[in-house]
C-alpha positions as CSV (number, residue, x, y, z in Angstrom):
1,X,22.4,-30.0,112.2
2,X,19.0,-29.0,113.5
3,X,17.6,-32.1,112.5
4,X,20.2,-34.1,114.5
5,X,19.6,-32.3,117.3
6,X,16.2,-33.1,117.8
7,X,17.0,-36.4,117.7
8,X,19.5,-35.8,120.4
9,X,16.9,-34.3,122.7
10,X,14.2,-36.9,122.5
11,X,16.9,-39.7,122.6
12,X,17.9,-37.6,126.3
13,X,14.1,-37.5,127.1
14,X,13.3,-41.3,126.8
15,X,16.0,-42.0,128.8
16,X,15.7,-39.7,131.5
17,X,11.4,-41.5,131.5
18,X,13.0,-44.8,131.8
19,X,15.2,-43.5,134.1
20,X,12.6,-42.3,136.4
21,X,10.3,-45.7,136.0
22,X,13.4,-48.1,136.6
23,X,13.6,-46.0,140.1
24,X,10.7,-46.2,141.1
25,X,9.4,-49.8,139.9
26,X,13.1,-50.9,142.2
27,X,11.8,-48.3,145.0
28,X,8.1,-50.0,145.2
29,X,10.3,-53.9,145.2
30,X,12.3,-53.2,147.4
31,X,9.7,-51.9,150.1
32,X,7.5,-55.1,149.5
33,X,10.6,-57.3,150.4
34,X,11.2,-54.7,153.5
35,X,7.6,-55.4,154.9
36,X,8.8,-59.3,154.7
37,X,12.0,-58.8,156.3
38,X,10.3,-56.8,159.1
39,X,7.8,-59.8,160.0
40,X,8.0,-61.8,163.4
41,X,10.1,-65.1,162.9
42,X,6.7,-66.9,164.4
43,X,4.8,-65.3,161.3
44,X,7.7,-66.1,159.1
45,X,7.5,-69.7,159.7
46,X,4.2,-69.9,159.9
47,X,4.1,-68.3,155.9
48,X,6.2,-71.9,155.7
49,X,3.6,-74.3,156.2
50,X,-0.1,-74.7,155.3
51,X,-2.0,-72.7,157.7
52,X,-5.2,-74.0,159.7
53,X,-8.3,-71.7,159.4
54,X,-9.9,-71.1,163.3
55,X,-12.8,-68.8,164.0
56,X,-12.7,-65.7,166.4
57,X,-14.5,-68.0,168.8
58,X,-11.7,-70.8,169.1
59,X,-9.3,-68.2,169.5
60,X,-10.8,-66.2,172.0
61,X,-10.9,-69.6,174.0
62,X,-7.3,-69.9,173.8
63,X,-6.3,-66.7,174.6
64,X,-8.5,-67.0,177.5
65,X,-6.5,-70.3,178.6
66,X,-3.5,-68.8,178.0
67,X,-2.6,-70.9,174.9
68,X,-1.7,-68.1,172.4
69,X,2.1,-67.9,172.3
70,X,2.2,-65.1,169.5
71,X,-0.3,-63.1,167.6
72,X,0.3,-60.5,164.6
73,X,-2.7,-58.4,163.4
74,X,-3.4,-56.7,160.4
75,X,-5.3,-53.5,161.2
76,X,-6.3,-52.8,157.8
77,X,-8.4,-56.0,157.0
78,X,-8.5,-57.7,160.6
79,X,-7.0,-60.6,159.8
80,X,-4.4,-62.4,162.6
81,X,-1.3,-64.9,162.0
82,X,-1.7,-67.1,165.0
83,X,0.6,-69.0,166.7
84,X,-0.2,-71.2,169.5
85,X,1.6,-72.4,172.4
86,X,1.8,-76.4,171.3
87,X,3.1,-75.0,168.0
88,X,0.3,-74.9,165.8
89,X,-0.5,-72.5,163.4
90,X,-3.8,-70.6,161.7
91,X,-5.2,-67.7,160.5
92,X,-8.4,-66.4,162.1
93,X,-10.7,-63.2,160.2
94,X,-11.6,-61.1,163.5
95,X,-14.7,-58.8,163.6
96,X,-14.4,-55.0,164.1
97,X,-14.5,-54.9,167.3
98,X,-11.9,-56.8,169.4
99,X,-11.1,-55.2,171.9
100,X,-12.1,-57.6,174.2
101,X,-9.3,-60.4,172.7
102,X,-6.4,-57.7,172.7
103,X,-7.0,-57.0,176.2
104,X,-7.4,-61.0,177.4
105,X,-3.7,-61.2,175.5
106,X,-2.6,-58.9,177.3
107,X,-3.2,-60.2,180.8
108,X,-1.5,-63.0,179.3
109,X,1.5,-61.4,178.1
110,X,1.3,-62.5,174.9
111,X,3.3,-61.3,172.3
112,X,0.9,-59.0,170.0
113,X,2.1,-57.3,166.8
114,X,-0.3,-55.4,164.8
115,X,0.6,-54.0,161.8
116,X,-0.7,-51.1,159.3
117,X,-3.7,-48.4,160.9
118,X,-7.7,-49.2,160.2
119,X,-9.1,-48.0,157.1
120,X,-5.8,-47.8,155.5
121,X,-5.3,-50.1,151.6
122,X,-2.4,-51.6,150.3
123,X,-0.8,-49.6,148.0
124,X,0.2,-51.1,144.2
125,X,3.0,-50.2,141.9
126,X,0.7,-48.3,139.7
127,X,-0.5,-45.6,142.6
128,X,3.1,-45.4,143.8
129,X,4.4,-44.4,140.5
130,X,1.1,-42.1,139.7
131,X,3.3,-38.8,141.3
132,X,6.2,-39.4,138.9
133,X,4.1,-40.0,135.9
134,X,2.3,-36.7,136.8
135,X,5.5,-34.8,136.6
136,X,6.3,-36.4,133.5
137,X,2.7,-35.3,131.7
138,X,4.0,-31.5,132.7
139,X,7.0,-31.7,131.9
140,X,6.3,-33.4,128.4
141,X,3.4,-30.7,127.9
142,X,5.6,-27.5,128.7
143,X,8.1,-29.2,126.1
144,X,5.3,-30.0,123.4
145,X,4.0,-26.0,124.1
146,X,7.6,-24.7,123.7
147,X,8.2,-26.5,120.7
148,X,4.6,-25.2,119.3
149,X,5.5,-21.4,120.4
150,X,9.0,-21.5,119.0
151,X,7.5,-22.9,115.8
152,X,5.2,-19.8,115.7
153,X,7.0,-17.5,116.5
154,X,10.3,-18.5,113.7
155,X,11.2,-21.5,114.8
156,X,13.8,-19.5,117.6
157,X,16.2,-22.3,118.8
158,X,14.0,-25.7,118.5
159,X,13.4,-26.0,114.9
160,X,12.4,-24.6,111.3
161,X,9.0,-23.3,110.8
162,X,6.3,-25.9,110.1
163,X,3.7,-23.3,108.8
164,X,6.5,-21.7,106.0
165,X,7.7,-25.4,105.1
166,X,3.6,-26.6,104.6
167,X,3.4,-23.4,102.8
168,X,6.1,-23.3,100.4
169,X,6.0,-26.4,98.8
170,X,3.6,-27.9,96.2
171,X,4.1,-31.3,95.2
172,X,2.0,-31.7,92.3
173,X,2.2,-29.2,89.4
174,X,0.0,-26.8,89.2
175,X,-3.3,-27.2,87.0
176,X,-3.4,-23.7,85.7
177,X,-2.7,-22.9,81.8
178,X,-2.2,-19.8,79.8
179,X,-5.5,-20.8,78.4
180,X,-7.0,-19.6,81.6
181,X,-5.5,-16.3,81.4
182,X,-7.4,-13.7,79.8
183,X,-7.0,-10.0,79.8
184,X,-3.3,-9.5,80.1
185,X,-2.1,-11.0,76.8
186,X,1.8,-9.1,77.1
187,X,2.3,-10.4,80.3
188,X,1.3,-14.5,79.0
189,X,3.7,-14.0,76.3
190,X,6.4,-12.7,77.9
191,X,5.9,-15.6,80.0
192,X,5.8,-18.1,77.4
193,X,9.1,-17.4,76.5
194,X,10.5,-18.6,79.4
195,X,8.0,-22.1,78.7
196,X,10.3,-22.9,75.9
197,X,13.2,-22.0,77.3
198,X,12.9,-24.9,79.3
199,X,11.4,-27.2,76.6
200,X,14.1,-26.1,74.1
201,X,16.5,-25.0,75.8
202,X,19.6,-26.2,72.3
203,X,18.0,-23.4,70.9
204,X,18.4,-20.7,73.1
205,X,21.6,-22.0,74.4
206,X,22.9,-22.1,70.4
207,X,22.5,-18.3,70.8
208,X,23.9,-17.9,73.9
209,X,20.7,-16.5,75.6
210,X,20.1,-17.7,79.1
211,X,17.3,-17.7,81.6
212,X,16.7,-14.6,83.8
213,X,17.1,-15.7,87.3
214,X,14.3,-13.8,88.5
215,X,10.8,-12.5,87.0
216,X,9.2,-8.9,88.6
217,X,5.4,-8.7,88.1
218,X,3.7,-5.9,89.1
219,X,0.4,-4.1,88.6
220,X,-3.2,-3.2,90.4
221,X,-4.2,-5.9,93.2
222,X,-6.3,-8.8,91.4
223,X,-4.6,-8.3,87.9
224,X,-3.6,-12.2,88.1
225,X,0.0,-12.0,89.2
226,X,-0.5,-14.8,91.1
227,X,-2.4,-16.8,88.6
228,X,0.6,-15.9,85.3
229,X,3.2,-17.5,87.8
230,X,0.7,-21.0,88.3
231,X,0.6,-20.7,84.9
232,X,3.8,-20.5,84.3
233,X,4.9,-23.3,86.4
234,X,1.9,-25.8,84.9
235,X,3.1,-25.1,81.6
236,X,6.6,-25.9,81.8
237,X,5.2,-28.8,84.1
238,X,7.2,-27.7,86.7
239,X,7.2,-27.7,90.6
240,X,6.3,-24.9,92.3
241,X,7.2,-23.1,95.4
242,X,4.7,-20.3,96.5
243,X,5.6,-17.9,99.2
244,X,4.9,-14.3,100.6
245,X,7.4,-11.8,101.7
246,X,5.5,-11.8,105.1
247,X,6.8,-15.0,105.6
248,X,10.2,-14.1,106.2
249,X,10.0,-11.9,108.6
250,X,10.2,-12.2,112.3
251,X,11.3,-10.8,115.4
252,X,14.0,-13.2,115.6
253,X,17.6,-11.9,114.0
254,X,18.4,-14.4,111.4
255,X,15.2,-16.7,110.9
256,X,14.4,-15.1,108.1
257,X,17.7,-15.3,105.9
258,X,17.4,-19.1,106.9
259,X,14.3,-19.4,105.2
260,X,15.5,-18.2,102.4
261,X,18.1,-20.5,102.1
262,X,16.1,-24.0,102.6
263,X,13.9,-22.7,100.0
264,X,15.9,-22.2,97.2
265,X,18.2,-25.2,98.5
266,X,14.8,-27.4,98.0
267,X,14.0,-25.6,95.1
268,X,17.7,-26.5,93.5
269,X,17.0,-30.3,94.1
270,X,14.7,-30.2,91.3
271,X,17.1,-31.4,87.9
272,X,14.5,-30.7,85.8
273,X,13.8,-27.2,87.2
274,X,11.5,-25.1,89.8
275,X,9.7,-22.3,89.9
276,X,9.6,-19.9,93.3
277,X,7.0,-17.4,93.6
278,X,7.2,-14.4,96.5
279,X,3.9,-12.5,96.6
280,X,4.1,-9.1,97.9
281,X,7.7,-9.0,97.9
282,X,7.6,-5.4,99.5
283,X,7.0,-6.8,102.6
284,X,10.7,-7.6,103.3
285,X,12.5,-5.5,100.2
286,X,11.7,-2.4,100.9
287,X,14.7,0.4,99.9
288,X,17.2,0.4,102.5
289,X,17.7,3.3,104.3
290,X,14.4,5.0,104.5
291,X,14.2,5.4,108.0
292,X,12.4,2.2,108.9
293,X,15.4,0.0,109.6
294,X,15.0,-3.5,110.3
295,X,17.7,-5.6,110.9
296,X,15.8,-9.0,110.0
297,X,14.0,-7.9,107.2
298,X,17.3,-6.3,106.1
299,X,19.1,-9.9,106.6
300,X,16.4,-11.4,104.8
301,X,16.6,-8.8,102.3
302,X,20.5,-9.6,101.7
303,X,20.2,-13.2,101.4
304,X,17.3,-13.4,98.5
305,X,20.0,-11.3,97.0
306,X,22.8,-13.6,97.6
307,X,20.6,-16.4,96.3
308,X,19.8,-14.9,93.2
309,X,23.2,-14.1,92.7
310,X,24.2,-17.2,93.3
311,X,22.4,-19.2,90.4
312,X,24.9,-20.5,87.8
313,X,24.6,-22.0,84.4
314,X,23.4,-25.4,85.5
315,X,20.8,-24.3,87.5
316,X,17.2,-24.5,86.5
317,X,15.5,-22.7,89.0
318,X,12.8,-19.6,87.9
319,X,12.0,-17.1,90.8
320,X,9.2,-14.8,90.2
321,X,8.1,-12.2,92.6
322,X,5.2,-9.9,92.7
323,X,4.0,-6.4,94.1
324,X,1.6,-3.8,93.6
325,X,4.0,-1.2,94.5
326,X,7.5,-1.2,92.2
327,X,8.4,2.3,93.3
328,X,9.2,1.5,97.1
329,X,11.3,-2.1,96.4
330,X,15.4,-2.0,96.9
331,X,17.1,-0.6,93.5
332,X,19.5,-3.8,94.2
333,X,16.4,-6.1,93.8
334,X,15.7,-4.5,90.7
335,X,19.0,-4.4,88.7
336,X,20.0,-7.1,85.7
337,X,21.1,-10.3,87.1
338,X,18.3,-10.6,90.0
339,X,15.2,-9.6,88.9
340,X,16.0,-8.1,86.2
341,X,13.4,-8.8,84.1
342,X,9.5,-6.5,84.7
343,X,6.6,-7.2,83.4
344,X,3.4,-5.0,84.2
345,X,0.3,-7.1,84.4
346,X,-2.2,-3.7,84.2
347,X,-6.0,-3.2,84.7
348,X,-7.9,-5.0,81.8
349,X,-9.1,-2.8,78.6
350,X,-12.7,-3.3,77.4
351,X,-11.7,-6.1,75.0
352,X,-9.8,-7.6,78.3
353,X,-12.7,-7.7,80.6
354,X,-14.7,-8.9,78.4
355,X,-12.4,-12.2,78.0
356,X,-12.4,-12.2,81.4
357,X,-16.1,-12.5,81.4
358,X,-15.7,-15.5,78.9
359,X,-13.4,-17.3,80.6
360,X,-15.2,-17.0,84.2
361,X,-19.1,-17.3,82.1
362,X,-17.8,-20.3,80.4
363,X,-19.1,-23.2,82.5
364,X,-22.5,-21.4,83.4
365,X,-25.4,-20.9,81.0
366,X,-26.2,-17.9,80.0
367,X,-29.6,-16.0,79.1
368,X,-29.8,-14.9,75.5
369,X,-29.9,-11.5,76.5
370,X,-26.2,-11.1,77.7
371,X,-23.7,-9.4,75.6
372,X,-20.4,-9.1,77.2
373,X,-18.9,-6.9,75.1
374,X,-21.5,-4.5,76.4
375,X,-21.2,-5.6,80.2
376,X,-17.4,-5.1,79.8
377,X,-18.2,-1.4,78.2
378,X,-20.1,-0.9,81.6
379,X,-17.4,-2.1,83.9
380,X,-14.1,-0.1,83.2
381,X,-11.9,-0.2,85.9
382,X,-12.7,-3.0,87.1
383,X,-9.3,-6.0,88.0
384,X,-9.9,-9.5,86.9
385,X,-10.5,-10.9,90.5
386,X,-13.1,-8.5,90.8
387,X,-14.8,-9.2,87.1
388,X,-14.4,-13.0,88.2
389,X,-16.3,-11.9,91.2
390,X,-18.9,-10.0,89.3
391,X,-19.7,-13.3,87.4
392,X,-20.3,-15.5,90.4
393,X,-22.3,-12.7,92.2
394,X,-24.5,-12.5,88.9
395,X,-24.7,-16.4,89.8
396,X,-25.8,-16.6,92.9
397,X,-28.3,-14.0,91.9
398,X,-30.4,-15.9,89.2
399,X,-29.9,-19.2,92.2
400,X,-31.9,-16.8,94.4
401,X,-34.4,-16.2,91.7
402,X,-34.7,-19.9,90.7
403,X,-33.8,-18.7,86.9
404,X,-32.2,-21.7,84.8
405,X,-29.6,-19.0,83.7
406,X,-28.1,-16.0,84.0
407,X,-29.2,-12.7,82.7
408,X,-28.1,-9.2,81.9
409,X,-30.0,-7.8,84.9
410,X,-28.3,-10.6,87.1
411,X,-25.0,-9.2,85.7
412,X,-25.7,-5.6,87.0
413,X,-26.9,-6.9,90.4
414,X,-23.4,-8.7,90.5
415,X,-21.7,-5.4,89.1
416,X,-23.5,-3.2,91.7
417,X,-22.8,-6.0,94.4
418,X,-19.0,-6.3,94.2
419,X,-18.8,-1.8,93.3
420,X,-20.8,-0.6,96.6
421,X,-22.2,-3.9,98.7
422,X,-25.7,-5.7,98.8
423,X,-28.9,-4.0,99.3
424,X,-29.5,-2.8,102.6
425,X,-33.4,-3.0,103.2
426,X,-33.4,-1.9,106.8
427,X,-31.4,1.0,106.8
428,X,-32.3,4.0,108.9
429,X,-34.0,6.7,106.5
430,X,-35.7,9.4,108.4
431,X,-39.2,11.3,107.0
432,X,-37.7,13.8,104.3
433,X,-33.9,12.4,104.4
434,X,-35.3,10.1,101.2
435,X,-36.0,13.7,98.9
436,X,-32.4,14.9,100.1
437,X,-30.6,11.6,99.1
438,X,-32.9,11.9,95.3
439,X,-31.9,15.8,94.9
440,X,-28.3,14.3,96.1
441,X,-27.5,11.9,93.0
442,X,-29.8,13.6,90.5
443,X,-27.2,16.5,90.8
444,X,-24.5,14.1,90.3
445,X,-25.9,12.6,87.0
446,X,-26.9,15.8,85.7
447,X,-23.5,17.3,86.4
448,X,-22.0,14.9,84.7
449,X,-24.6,15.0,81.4
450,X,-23.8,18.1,80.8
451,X,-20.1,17.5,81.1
452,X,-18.6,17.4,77.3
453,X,-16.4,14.8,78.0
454,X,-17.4,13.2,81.4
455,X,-18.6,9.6,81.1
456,X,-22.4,9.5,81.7
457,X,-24.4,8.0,83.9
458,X,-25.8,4.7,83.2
459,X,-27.7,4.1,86.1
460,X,-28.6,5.8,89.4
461,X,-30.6,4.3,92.5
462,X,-31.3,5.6,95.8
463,X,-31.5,2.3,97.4
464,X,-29.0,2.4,100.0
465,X,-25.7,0.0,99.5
466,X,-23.2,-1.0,101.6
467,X,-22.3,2.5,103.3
468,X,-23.5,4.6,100.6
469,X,-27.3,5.8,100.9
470,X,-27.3,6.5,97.1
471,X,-25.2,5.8,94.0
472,X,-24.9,7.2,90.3
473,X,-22.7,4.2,88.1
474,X,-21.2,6.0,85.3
475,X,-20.1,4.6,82.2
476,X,-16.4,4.0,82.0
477,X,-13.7,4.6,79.2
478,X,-10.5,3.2,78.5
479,X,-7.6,6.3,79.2
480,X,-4.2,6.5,78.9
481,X,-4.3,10.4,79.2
482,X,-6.0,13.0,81.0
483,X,-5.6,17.0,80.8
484,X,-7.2,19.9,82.9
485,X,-10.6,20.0,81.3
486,X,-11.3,16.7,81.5
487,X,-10.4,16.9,85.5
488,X,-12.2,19.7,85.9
489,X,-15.2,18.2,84.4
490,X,-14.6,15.4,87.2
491,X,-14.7,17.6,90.1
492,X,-18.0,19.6,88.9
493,X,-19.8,15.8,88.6
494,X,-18.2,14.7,92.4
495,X,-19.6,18.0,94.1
496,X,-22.8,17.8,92.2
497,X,-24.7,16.3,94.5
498,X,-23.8,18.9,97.6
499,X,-24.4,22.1,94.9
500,X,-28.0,19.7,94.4
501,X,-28.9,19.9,98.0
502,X,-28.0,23.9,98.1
503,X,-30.3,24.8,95.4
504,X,-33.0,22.7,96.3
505,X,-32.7,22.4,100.3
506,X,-31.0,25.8,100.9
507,X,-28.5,23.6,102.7
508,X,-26.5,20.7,102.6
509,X,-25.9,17.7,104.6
510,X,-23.0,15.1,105.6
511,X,-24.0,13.0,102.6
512,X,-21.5,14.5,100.7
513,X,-18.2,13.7,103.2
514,X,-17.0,10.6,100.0
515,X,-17.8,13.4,98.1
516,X,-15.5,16.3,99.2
517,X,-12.9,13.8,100.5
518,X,-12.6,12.6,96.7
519,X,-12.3,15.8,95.4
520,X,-9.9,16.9,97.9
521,X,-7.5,13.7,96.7
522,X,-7.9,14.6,92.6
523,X,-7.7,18.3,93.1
524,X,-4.2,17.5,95.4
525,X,-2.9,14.8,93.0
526,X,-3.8,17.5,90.0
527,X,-1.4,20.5,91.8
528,X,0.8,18.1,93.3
529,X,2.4,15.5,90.9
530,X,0.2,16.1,87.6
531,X,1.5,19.9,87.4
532,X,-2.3,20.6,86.1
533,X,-1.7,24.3,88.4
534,X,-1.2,27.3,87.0
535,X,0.4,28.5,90.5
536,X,3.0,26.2,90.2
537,X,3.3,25.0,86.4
538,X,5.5,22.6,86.1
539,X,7.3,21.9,89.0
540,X,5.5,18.5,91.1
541,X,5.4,20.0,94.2
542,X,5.1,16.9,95.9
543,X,7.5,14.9,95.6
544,X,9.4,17.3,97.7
545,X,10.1,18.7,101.0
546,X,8.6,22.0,101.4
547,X,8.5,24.7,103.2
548,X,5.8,26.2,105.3
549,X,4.9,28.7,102.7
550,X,4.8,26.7,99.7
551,X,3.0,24.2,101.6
552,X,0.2,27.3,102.2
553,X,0.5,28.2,98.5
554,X,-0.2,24.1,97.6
555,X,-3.2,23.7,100.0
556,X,-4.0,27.3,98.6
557,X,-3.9,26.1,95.4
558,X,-6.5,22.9,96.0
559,X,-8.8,25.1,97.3
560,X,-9.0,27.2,94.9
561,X,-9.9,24.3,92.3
562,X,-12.9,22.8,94.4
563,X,-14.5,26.2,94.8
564,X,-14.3,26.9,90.8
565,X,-15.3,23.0,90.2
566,X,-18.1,23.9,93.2
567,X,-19.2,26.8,91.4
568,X,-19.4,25.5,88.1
569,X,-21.8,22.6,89.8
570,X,-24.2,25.4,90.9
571,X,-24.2,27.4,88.1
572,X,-25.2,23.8,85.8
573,X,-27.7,23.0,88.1
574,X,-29.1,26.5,88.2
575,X,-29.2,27.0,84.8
576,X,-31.1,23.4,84.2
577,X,-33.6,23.5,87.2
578,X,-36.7,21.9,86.0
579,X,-34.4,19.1,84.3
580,X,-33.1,18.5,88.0
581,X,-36.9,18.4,89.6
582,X,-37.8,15.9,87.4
583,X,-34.9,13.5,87.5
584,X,-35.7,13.8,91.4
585,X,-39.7,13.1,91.2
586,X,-38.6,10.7,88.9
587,X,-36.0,8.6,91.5
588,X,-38.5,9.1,93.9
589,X,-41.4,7.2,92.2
590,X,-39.3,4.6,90.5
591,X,-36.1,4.2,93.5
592,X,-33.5,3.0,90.0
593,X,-33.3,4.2,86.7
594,X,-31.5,2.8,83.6
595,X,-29.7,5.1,80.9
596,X,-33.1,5.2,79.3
597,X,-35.3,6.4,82.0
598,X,-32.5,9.3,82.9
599,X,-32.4,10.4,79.1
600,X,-36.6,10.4,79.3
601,X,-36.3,12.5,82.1
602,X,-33.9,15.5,81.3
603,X,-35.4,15.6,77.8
604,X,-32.5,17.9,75.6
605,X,-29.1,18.3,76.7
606,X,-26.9,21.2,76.4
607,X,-23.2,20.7,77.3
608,X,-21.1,22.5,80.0
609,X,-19.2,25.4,78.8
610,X,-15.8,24.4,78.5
611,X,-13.6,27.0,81.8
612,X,-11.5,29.2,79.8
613,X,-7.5,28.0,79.6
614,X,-5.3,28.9,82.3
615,X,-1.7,29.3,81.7
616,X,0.5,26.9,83.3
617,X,3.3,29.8,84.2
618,X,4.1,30.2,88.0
619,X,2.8,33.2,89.1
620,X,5.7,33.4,91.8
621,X,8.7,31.7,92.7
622,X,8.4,28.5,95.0
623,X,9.6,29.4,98.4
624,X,12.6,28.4,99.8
């Protein structure tokens, strides 16, 4: 219906131009054949016959005799229609000045018509009709802008929206293969299943089984979500429709849900299947009722429901959505039948990156002396988009160095690159603030040496980065658990480098505000959801609501932790003085050391006495 009316409106708009260009082309006509009508019948009959060509002279003559009968002059380029009294006619070009023949005429009483004022030019069609086509140029330009605004802004009342249909459709199949996928191997085969459903589909059908009308993927930003459902689609050969939930929502009551429904309906046209993929479906379903109502979104919300619902048996169609954050989506989203079906696409293990690494190192050489097994030891926590990252950053590096390939040390420039920024050779140091920043991290690596379980540093630099002035990489292990002790051990290594600048400096500086802002987060997360207090055992206070004096007793609580983490961080650094003095001079002279140099430095290494236990029984009742 929408399309139709278009149509409507520009068949209305041509008219009304041809219209307006009939009128005034029959307007211009019509005044020509007035300025005839309005001529002398001496003129007019003279416009009958051949006219005789006299000069201003011979004419003057006449008029002089009294043998003009009738004269008509046009002002505008002086030229006369003359009629004389023994009938003749002629035309006769006067000069500028003629007075002098007007006036002789007149003593005559000759009959004198003079037409148009000097200076003055004919007018054509074309400057008569310039006005209307003026207009027209507006009007057609206010149209074109309303068109272009109501597109922008949903598509309102004029139309669909261009940017959501340019967006949402890809013609060709995607090039992408499980092959390309490394580091999430669960994910890829859950995935594969749905690949032979539709390329033997007897089989599955023979069992009764039939295909989930919508796939959830979630996990970390950069896992690859994106990339399994490209996959998916280019292995099943299939086309495929990529949106976000952004798309869908507007200010406009209703635009969204309409969305919704051309894209599945184009999706359906497929027989031999489609595949429709909604990144960061949070956008638009978001639990209901959570004090952020929306009517749009909800709309919106309601119809990728309907359509879900609304797949039967014959339909081919696969819709996959993806978020990094399951725990706020609608539990009607979620439930059997829609998408019923999760699949967690975590942050890679060591054996993951280091696929990664392959996949993205594959078409670039590399220098004998890169193991990536060991760079993948070095780069825990790190997504695949950020690993893939790493790898071209280690690129560009050896281009800058005019290296033939890539090396380990390119690899770590990469690493260091993509963790805390490029090097920033101009930054602002002042005379001294270089021996704070060296005490600084060489209180964080040491901390964290002497930690039993804390990974250790593998390289430390005071070369500023990005916004940090200095930076200690640790080495990073694979966890699925962690318990007191171990976050304990965290928090002494974080405020390291403040306790560092108090034993040294006798003070401390606003180096350290990533520093206490990150301990502040693990020591909250550790009272309130990991029940790692023994103030509150077991109970997460924070998931919730509280009252004023339990709220005290939790920020209590977290203060409590970073003091004893603070105090441990002294006492290590006390205790193992001469170690910290030399890791300093040692920063100083060299600006980066490697795992090597730090070991050469500290010499022996005697572990951090584990805290004694603390019970996890609640010393009082919560409040009310």
């Amino acid at each position: 219906m929408r399309g139709h009316s278009r149509k409507s409106q520009l068949v209305v708009l041509a008219l009304m131009v041809a219209a307006i260009v009939t009128l005034m082309t029959a307007l211009a006509l019509t005044s020509g054949r007035t300025d005839t009508a309005t001529q002398s019948p001496y003129v007019r009959g003279a416009q009958a016959s051949k006219k005789a060509e006299d000069t201003y002279t011979d004419l003057l003559a006449a008029a002089r005799k009294g043998d003009v009968a009738a004269l008509e002059l046009d002002a505008r380029t002086n030229k006369a229609d003359v009629v004389y009294e023994d009938a003749r006619e002629a035309n006769v070009t006067l000069p500028p000045d003629n007075a002098a023949l007007l006036s002789q005429l007149a003593q005559t009483g000759t009959q004198v018509e003079i037409k148009g004022r000097p200076g003055d030019q004919p007018q054509s069609l074309l400057s008569a009709l310039l006005p209307t086509l003026v207009l027209f140029a507006l009007i057609l330009g206010v149209i074109v802008f309303m068109r272009r605004r109501a597109a922008q802004n949903g598509g309102g009342m004029m139309g669909p929206n261009m940017a959501l249909r340019a967006s949402a459709e890809l013609t060709t199949v995607p090039g992408e293969r499980f092959r390309d996928i490394a580091g999430c191997d669960e994910a890829v085969e859950e995935l594969a299943e749905i690949v032979q459903f539709y390329r033997d589909r007897k089989r599955f059908d023979l069992l009764g089984a039939r295909l989930p009308s919508g796939i959830m993927l979630h996990g970390d930003p950069g896992t690859g979500k994106t990339l399994l459902a490209k996959a998916l689609a280019g292995e099943a050969g299939l086309p495929f429709y990529a949106t976000s939930g952004s798309d869908f929502v507007e200010k406009f009551v209703g635009v969204g849900a309409s969305r919704v429904r051309e894209l599945f309906a184009k999706a359906r046209r497929h027989e031999e299947g489609a595949v429709v993929f909604i990144d960061e479906i949070d956008a638009v379903g978001r639990a209901r009722g959570s004090g952020d109502a929306n009517g749009e979104r909800e709309q919106t919300l309601n119809q990728i429901l309907v359509e879900l619902d609304g797949f039967s048996t014959t339909d081919r169609v696969i819709c996959i959505a993806a978020t990094n954050r399951l725990d706020v989506l609608d539990p009607a989203l979620l439930r059997p039948g829609r998408f019923g079906r999760h699949i967690a696409v975590p942050l890679p293990s060591e054996e993951g990156r280091a696929a990664i690494l392959a996949v993205h190192s594959a078409s670039r050489p590399l220098g004998e002396d890169v193991d990536l097994h060991e760079l993948a030891r070095t780069m825990g926590g790190l997504s695949g988009a950020q690993l893939a990252e790493v790898v071209n950053e280690a690129a560009v590096m050896a281009a800058r160095s005019h290296d033939h390939a890539i090396r380990t040390d390119h690899f770590r420039e990469g690493y260091l690159r993509v963790l805390a920024g490029p090097k920033r050779r101009s930054a602002p140091i002042a005379e001294g603030e270089l021996e704070v920043i060296a005490a600084h991290e060489a209180g964080h690596v040491l901390c964290a040496e002497y930690g039993e379980r804390h990974e250790k540093a593998r390289q430390v630099t005071i070369e500023p980065r990005g916004q940090a002035m200095g930076l200690a990489v640790y080495g990073q292990s694979d966890r699925a658990l962690h318990d007191p002790d171990y976050l304990h051990e965290a928090l002494v290594a974080v405020l390291g480098g403040r306790a560092a600048e108090q034993i040294v400096f006798k003070r401390v500086s606003s180096g350290a505000v990533n520093d206490l802002q990150k301990a502040t987060d693990l020591a909250r997360r550790a009272v309130e959801e990991l029940g790692f207090s023994p103030r509150f055992g077991h109970v997460a206070v924070g998931r919730s609501s509280l009252s004023e004096r339990t709220q005290a007793d939790v920020d209590s609580e977290i203060e409590r932790m970073v003091a004893a983490a603070y105090a441990d961080a002294m006492a290590t650094l006390e205790g193992h003085r001469e170690q910290l003095d030399r890791l300093t001079e040692r920063l100083l002279e060299q600006r980066v050391l490697e795992r090597v140099d730090i070991l050469a430095a500290i010499g022996n290494v005697t572990p951090l006495p584990k805290p004694a236990p603390q019970p996890l029984q609640p010393e009082m009742g919560l409040a009310a």
